[in-house]
TIBA-210652 format. One record per atom (N, C-alpha, C): y, x, z; residue in one letter. Coordinates in steps of 0.02 Angstrom, whole numbers, plus 50000, padded with zeros to 5 digits. Each point is the difference from the previous one (the first is absolute). Last residue first. Example, Ala and Ser with C-alpha at 12.3 -4.5 7.8 and 13.67 -1.06 7.14 Angstrom:
2
498885064250354s 500595004250003s 500554996150037s 497145001549996a 500594995550000a 500605004550000a 
# end
This chain:
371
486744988550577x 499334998449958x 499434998950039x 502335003650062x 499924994249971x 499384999949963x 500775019550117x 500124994650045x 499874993049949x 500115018749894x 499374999550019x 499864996350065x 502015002049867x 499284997449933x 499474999650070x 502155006050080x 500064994149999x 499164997849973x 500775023849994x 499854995650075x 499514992849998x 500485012249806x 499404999249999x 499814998350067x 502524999549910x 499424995249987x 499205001650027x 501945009950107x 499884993250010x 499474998549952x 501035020349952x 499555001950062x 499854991950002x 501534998649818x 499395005249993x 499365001450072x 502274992250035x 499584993049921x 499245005750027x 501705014350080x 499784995250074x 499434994849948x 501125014849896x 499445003150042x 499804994550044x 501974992849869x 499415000749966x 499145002350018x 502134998150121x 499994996049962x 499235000549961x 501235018250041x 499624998550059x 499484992550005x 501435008949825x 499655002649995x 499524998750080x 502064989449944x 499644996749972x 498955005149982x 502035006350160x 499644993650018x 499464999549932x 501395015449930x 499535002950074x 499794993650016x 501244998549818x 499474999850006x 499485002950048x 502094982550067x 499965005349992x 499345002049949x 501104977250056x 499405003750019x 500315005449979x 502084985350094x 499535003049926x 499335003750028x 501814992150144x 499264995649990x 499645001349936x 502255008049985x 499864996950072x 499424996949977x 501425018849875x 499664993749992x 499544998450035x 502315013750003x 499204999750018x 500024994149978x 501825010449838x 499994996850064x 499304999450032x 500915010349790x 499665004650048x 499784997450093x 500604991649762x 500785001550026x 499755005550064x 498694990649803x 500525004449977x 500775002050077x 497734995650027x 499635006249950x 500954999149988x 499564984550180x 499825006450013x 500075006049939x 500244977849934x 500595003150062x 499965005750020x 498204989749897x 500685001849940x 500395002450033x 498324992050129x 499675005749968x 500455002849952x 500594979750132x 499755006950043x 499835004149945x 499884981549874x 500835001950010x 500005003950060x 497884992549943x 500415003349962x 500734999949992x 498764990150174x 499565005849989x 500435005149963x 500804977250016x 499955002450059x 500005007750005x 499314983849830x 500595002449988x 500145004150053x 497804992150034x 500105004249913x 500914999350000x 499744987050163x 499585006750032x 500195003949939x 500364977549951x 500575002550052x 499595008150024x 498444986749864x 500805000349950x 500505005550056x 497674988650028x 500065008450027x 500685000349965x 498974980149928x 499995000450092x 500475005450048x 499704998249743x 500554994950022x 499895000950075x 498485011149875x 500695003749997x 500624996750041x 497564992349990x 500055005450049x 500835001450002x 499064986049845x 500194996750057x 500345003550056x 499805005549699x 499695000250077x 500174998250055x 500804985749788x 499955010550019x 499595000650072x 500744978249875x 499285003149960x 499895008750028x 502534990949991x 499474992850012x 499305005049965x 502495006850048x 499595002549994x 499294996249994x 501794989950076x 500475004049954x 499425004349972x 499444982450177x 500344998649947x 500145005249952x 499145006650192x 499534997749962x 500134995249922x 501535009050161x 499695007049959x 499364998749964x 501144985450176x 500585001949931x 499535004149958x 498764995750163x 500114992949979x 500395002349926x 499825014750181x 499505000949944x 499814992449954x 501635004050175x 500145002949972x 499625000849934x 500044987350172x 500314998749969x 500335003349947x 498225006950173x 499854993449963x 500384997849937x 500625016650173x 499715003249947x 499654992249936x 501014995850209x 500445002149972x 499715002049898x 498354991450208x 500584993649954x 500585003049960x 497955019850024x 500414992050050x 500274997949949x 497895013249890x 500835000850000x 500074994850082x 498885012950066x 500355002949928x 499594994749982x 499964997350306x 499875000749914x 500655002149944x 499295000950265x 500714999049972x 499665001949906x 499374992750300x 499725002449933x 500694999949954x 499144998250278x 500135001949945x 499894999549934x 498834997350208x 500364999850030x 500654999349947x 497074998250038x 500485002049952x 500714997250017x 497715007750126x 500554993949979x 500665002949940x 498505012450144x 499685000149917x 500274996250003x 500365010350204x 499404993949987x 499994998649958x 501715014150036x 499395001650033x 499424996849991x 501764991549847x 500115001050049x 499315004250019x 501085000249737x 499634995150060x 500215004550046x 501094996849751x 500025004350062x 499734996950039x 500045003449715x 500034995350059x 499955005150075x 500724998649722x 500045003750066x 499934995050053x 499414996949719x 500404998150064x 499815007250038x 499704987549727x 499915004650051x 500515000450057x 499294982849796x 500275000750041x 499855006050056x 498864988849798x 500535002549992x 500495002550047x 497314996849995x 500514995450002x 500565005149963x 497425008150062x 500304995850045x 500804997149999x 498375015449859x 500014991450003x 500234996250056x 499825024050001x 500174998649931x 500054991449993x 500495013950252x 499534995449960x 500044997749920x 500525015150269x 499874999149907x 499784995749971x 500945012850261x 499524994549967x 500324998249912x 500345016350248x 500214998349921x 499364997849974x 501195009850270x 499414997749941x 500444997349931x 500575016450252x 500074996749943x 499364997649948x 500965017450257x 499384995849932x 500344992649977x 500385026250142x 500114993849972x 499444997049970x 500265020450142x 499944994150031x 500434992049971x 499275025549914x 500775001350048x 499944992750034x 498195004349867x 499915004850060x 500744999550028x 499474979749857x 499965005349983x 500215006450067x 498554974549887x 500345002750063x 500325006649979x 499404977649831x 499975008450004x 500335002050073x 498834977549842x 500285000950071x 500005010550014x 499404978549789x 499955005850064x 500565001250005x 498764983249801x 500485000650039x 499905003950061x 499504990549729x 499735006550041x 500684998050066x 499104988749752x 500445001250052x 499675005350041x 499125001549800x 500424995149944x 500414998350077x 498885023749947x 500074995850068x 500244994249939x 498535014949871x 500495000750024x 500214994250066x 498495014449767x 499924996750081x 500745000650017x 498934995049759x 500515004550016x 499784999250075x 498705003249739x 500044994950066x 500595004550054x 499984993949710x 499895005750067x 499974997350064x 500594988149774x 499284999550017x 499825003750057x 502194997249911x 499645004649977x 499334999649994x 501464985850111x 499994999149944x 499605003249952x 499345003250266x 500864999749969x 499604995749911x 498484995750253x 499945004049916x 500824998049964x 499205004050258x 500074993149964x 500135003849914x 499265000350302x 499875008249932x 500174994049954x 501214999750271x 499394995649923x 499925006349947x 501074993550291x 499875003549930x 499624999949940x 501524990050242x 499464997349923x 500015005849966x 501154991550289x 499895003749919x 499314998249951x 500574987950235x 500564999349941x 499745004649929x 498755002550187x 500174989149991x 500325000849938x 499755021450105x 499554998449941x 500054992950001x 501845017750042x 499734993750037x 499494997849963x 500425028450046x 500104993549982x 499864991950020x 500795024950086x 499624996050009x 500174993849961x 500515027150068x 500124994349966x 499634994449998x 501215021850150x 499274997849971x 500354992149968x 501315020450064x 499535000150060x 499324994849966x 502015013749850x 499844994250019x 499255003350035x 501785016249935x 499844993950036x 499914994250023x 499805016249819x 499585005350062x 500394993350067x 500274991049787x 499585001549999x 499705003950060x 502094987750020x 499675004449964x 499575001249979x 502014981150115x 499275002349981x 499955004749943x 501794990550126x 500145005450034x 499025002849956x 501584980349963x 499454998450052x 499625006250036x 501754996649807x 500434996350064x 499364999150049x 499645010449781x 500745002350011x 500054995150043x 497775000149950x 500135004650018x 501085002749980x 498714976949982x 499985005150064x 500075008750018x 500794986249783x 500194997350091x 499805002850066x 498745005449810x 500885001749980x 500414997150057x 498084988949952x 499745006650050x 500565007249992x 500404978749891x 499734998150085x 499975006150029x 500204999749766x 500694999550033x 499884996650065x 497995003249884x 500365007949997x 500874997550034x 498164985349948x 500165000150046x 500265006150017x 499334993649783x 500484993050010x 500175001950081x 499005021149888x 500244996949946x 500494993850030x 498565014450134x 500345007449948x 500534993949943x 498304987350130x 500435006950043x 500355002849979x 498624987049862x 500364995250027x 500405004650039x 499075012849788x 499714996250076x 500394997050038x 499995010949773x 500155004750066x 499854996950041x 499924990249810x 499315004050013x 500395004550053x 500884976249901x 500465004450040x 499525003650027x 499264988649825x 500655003349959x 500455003950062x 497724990650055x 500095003049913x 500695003749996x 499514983550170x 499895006350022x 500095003749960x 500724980349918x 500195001250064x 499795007450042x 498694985649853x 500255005849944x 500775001650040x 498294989550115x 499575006749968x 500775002449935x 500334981450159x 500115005550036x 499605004749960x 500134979549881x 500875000750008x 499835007650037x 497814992349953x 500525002249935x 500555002450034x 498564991250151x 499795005849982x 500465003849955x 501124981450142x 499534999849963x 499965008949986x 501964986650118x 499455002450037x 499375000049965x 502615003649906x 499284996450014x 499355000350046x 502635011650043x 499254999749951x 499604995650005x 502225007650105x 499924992049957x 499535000449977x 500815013850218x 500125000749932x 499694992749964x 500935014450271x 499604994349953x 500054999649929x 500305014350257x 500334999249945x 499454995749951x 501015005250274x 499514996949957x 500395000749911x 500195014250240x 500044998049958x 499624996349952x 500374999750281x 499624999649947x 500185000649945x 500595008950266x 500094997149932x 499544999149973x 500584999850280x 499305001949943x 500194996049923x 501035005550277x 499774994849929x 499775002849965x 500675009150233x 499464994649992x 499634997749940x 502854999450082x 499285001450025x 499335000649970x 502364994249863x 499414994850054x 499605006950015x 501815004449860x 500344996850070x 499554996550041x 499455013449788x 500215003150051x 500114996750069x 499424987949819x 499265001050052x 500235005750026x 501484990749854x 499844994250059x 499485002850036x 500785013549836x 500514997150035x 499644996350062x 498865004549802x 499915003550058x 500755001250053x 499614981449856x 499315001450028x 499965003750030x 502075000349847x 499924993950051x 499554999450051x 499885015549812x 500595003750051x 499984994250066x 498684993849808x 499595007150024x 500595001850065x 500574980549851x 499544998850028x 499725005050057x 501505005049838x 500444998650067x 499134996950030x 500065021949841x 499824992849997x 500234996450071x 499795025049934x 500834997149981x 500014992550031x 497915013249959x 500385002950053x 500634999050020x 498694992149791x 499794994950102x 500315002450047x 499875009549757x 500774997750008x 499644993950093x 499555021549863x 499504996650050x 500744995650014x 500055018449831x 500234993349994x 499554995450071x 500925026550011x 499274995949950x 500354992750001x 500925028449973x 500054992750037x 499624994649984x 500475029349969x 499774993249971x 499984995550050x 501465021849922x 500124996650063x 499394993249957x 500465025949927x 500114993649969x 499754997750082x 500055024849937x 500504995050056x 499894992849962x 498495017649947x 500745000649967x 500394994350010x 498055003850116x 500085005949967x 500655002749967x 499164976750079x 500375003850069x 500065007749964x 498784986449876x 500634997649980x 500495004450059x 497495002549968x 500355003049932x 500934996150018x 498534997050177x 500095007549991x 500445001049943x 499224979350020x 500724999550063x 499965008450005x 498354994549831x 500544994849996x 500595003850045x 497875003950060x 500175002649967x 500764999749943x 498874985850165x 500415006250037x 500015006249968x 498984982049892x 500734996550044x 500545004850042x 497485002149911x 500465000549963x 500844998849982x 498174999250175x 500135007949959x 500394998349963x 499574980050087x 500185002650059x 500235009649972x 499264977249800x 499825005450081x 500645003150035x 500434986249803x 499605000450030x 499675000250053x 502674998850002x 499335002249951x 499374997350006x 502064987650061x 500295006049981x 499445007649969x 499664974450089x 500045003950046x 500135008249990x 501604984349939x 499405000950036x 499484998949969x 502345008549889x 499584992250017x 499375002350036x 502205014849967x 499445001149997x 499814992850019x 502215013749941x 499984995650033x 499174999249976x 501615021549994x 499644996549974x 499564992950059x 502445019649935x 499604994950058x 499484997149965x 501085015649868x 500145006550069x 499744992150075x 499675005949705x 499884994650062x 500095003250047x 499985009049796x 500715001750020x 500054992450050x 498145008949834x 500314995849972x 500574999750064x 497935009350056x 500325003749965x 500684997149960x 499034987050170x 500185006350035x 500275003449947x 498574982349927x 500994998050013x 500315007250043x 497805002849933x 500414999049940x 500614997250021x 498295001650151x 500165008349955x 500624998249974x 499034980350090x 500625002750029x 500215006849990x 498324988849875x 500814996849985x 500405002150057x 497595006250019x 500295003549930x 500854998749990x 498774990850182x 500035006450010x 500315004849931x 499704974050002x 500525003250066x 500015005849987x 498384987349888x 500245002449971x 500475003250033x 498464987350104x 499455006549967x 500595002049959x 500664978350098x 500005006950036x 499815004049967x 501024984249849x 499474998850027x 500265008650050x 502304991649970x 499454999749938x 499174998050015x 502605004150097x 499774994650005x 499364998049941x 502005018850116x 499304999449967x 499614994450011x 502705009349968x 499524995550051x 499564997249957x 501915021350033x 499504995949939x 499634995350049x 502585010249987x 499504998550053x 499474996649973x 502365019049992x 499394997149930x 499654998150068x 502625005349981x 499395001750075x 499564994449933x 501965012949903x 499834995350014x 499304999650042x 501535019449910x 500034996150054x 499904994750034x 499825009649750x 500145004150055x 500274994650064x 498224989149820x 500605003349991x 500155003250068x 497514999049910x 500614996250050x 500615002449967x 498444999549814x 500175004350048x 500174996150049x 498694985249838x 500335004749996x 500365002250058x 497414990349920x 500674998350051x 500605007149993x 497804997549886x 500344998149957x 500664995350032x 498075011150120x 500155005649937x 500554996349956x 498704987650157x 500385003250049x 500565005849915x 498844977849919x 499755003650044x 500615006350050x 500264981849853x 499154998150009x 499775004750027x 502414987050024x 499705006649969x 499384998549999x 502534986550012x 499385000150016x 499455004149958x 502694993550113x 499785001949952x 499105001850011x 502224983050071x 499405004550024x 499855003649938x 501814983550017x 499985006949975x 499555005650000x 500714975350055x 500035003350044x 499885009949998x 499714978449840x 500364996550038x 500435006550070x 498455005649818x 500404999249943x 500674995450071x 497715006150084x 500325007749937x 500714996749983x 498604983550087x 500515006050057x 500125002949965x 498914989649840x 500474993750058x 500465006850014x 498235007749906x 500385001349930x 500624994150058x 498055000850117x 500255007849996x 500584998849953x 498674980750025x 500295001650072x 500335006549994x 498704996349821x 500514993850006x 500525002050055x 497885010649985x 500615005449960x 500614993549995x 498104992850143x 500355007550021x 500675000949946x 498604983249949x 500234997250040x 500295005550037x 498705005649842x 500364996549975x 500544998550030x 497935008450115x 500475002849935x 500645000149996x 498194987350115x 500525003450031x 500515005049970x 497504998749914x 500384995550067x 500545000750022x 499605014849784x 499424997350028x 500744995350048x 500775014949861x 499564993849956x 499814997150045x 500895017750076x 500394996549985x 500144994449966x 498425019650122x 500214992150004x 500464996349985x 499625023349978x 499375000149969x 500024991650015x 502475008550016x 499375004149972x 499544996049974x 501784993650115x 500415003049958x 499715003349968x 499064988850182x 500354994949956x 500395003949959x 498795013950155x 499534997749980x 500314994249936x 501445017550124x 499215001249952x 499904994349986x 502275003850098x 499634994549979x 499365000549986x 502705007750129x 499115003149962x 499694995649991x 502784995550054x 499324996350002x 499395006349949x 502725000950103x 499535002949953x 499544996050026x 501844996650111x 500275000149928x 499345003149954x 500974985450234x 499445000849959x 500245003449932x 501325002650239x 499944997249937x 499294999649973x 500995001650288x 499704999249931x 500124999049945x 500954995950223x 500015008349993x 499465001849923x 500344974950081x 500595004249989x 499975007649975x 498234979949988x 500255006950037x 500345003149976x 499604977149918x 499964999950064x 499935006350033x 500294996049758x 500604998750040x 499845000150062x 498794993849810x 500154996050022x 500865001950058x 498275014649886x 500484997549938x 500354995250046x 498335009250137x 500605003849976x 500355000349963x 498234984150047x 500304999650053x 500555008849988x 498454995749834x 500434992950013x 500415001550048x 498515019249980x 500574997549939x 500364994550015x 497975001150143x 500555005549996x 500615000649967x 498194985649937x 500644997650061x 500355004850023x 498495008749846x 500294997949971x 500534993650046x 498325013550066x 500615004649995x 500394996149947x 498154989050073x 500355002450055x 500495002949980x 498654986749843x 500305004850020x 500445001350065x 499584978549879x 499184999850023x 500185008650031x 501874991149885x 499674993750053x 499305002150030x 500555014249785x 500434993250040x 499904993650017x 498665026049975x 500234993149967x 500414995250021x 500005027850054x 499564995250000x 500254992649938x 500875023750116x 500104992549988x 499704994750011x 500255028650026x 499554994750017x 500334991449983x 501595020650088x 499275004349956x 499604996550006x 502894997850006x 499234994950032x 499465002549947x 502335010650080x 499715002849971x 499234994350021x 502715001450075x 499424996950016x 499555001449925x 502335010250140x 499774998749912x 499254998750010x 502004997450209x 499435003549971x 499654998649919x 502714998650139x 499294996249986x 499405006049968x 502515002450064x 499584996250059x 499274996649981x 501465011549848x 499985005050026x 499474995450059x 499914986249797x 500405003750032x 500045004350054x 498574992949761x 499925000550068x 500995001350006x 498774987449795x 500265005250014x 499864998850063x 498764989849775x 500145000750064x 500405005750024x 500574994849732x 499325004050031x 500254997350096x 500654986549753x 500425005250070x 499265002850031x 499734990449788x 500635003149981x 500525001550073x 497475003649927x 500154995350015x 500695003149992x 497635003749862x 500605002650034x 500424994250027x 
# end
């Protein structure tokens, strides 16, 4: 027990984090940091769900190093922390409840039952928000049923890099974007077999889902329209590579195309698990020159993940890059649940369900253009 419990004020939303994780290595656990810290206003953190470190892992990896970090905030900030949905107590009368699901996907569909029944009237959703494509729009049935409003975290749709690129290729004639997105994997069997292993939805559905989230909330692409796809085979790679498990996995390790779509756009997106830390927007001319570019992090963002590498030392790289977006995202999504203000450039899960049809139709495009 702590001796002040988190409170909300009428202007804020009561932040409900379903997913943690370990510290420093947890997505939903920067989640936490960056709302103990104070950087969204329209936010409190006051309940943390926990399965797995308050359960069947609390011995194991990461343990330890969880309930330390829990008995901290608990006792510095008042959170209070559950092991499961059943042992969160009532909303109180009038407080706007906003759960943000930051757990594995395959679990989304059950934890957004459960924050729906538990008095979640906004639920904030980590991409690519389900599985499948059925099951996602099963999801946005069960919540539109009894008015809950879900919102996804595609936090690229916010990203100044992304707004800069197509800025500049409104005002040029002619141009032709590129999203590029890049990751740190080893370029070895091991680093990309246990790489495919743990993200088995597939590079599409998993590291280039906030590309193709791009295109379909600012590129007008659907499934019924896109005119044709075409990959770059110079550039893409697909491999069959054995996870940890011993299981063999197939998957792109880069992949890069080009989508025309029947209203007379086109856009490309390029991938690469081993291609760096740095993802960009680039903009060429008629002639493939490249005319443009505006990388995550710039010299601003630089200085930022410097500080954050200090204060946090050993945490994922990704968090410090993406720091300004992930606050961005979730303070639109608090605003919206407690003050009702739009949240501008928020995916929607209609996008994120389109989003998904679109992952799904591309890969066996892409598989059989590359084999």
């Amino acid at each position: 027990t702590t001796s002040k419990m988190a409170t909300t004020t009428d202007k804020q939303a009561e932040v409900i984090l379903a997913g943690c994780g370990a510290p420093k290595r947890g997505m939903g656990w920067y989640h936490a940091v960056q709302l103990l810290k104070g950087k969204c206003p329209s936010a409190v953190l006051c309940h943390v769900i926990e399965p797995w470190f308050l359960g069947g892992g609390a011995e194991g990896p990461g343990g330890p190093e969880f309930a330390e970090w829990a008995k901290e905030v608990g006792a510095s900030h008042g959170v209070q922390f559950h092991k499961s949905f059943d042992d969160l107590p009532a909303a109180a009368s009038g407080v706007k409840r906003l759960c943000l699901v930051s757990g594995r996907t395959a679990d989304n569909p059950r934890i957004l039952g459960e924050a729906i029944k538990n008095g979640c009237t906004t639920i904030y959703l980590e991409k690519p928000g389900a599985p499948t494509v059925a099951l996602l729009e099963a999801m946005k049935e069960e919540a539109t049923s009894q008015d809950v409003t879900v919102l996804m975290g595609y936090n690229k749709n916010v990203c100044k890099y992304v707004s800069k690129a197509r800025d500049f290729s409104a005002e040029n004639a002619g141009s032709h974007v590129t999203f590029v997105s890049n990751n740190t994997y080893e370029p070895t069997a091991e680093s990309l077999g246990e790489c495919f292993e743990r993200n088995c939805e597939g590079m599409l559905k998993n590291m280039a889902i906030h590309e193709l989230a791009l295109l379909v909330s600012f590129y007008d692409v659907s499934v019924e329209n896109i005119e044709s796809v075409t990959a770059d085979k110079d550039f893409s790679s697909m491999q069959t590579l054995k996870g940890p498990s011993g299981k063999e996995w197939t998957d792109f390790d880069k992949i890069k195309f080009t989508i025309k779509t029947k209203t007379g756009k086109e856009v490309s997106v390029q991938a690469d698990r081993c291609g760096g830390d740095t993802s960009y927007a680039m903009v060429s001319d008629s002639t493939g020159k490249e005319i443009f570019r505006h990388s995550m992090p710039d010299e601003e963002d630089k200085a930022n993940v410097t500080n954050l590498e200090k204060e946090y030392p050993g945490a994922m790289p990704y968090f410090f890059s993406q720091d300004p977006d992930y606050i961005t995202v979730k303070e639109r999504v608090s605003d919206y649940c407690a003050n009702g203000t739009e949240p501008k450039g928020i995916a929607t899960i209609d996008i994120a369900c389109e989003t998904l049809r679109v992952a799904e139709y591309l890969v066996p495009v892409l598989q059989d253009q590359l084999s």
